[in-house]
N, C-alpha and C positions, 0 to 999 in steps of 0.2 A: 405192828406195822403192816403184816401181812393182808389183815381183815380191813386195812385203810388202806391198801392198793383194791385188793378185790372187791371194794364197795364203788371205787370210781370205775374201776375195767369196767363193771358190771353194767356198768350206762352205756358203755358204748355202742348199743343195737338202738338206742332213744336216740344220742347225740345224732347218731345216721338220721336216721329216719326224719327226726324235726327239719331239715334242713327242706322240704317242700311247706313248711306253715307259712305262714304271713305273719314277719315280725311287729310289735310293735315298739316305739322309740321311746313310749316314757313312760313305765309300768307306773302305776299307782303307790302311794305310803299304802298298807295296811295294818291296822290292829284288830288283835283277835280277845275273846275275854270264851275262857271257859270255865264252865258250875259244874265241879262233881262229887261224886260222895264222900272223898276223902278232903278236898278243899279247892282253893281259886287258882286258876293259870291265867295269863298274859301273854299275848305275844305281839311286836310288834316288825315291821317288814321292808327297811327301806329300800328301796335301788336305784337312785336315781344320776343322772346324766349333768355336770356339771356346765351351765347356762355358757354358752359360747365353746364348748369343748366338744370334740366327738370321740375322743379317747378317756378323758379323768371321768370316773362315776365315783359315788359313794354308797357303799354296800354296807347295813348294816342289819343284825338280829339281834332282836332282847328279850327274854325271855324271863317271866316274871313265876314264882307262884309258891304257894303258901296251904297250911294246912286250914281247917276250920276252928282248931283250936289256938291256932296261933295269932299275939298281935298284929307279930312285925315280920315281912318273908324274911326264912333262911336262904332260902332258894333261887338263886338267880344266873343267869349268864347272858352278858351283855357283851355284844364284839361291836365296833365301829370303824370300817374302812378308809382306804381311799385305795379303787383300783387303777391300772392301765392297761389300756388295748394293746398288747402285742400284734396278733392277728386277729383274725376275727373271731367273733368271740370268746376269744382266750385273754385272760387278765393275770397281769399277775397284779397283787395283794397286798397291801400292807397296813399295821395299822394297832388296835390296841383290843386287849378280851380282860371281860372281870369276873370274876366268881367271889362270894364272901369268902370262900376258904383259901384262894391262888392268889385274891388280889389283883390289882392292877398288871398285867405285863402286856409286853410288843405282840404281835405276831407276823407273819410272812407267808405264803403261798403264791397258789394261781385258785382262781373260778373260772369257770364257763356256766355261763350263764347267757338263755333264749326265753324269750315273751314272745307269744303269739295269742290271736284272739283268745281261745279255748285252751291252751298248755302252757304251761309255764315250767323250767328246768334248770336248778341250780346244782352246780355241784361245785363246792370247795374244800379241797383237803390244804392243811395246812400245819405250822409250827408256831408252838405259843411258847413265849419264853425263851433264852436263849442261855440256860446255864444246865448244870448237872439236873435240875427237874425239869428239864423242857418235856413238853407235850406234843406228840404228834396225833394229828385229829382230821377225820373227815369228817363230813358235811355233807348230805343233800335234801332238798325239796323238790318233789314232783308235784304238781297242780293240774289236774283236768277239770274245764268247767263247758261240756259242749251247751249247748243253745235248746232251748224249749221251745220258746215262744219268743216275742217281740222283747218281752220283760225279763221273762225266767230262762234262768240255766241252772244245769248241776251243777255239782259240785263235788270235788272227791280233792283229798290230800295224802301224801305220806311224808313225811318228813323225817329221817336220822341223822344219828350222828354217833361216831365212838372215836373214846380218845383212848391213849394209852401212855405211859412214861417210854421215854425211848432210855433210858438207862439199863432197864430189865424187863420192858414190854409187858408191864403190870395193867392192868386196866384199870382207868383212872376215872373215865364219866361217860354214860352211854345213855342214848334215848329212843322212844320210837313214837311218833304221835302220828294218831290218825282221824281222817275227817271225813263225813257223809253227810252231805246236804242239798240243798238248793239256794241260788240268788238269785234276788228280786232287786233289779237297779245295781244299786251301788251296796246292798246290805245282804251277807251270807248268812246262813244258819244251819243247825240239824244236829246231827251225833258224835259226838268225838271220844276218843282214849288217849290219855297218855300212857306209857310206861318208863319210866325211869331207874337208870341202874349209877350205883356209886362206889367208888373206894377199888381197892384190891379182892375184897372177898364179894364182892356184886349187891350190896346191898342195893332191894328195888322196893320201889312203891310203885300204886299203878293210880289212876283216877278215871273213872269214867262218868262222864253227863253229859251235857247240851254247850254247842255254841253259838257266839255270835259274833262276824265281825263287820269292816265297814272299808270300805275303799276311800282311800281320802287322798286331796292331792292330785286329781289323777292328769 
């Protein structure tokens, strides 16, 4: 629990600071497809603002991927929202997360979450499950895309996240992905790594190759 407090504190010199960008009011869907040596990832990025509402959004991340030798992905974590604006930019959460090995359950938090032209900043810590295996798990994604040209912008990501059992603060599923590229219009590209940790004894796999994604929706 400790390393899911000090992973939100740790934003807070960002949270400060964003508060001069220029927000914008209806981020794009994005999916992402990454190629790398060990096999395929997925990911896709909703956050959108529910048509006549300025408070109900729907916040969701899925997250897809599989080895090369495998048919069918083992691997996956899909959470699907519905937040509300308490104040500004503070939400609380609610809503449902899947894993093949957890299965279906509830979860509950807050996010704070800012879109601006060039940054984007997520952060949700949260509770999944509400019995003797509840999970508690943070969440964040940092996005910089400054400006090139008319057309191009960079592009950089980092994105984690770490859970743990709040029974006995076992470590339950941890990640760290990162991204270096450039965009062109509506279509990203360039370097990516995932690293991925699992179980109590940390097992991790890592992948590195190329991605691609695509703004849709916007």
């Amino acid at each position: 629990m400790k390393k899911i407090l000090f992973l939100t504190a740790g934003l807070a010199p960002l949270l400060f600071c964003s508060q001069n960008n220029i927000q914008l009011s209806n981020p794009p869907v994005i999916f992402e497809a990454l190629a790398g040596n060990k096999g395929f990832a997925s990911q896709m990025t909703v956050n959108k603002a529910f048509e006549g509402s300025k408070r109900l959004e729907f916040f969701s991340v899925a997250n897809i991927s599989s080895k090369w030798s495998e048919d069918n992905s083992k691997d996956a974590m899909i959470q699907a929202n519905i937040t509300f604006e308490i104040i500004k930019n503070i939400r609380l959460l609610g809503g449902s997360h899947y894993t093949p090995a957890t299965g279906l359950r509830p979860t509950a938090g807050f996010m704070y979450s800012r879109n601006f032209n060039d940054f984007l900043l997520v952060v949700n810590p949260r509770f999944i499950g509400f019995s003797k295996s509840s999970i508690a798990e943070g969440f964040v994604m940092i996005e910089y895309k400054p400006k090139i040209s008319e057309n191009w912008n960079g592009y950089s990501r980092i994105q984690g996240l770490y859970s743990e059992t709040i029974k006995d603060g076992e470590h339950a599923r941890s990640y760290l992905m990162l991204r270096l590229g450039v965009s062109y219009k509506l279509i990203t590209f360039g370097a990516g790594a995932n690293f991925d940790t699992y179980g109590p004894f940390k097992e991790s796999k890592q992948n590195y190759g190329v991605f691609a994604a695509a703004r849709l929706f916007n």
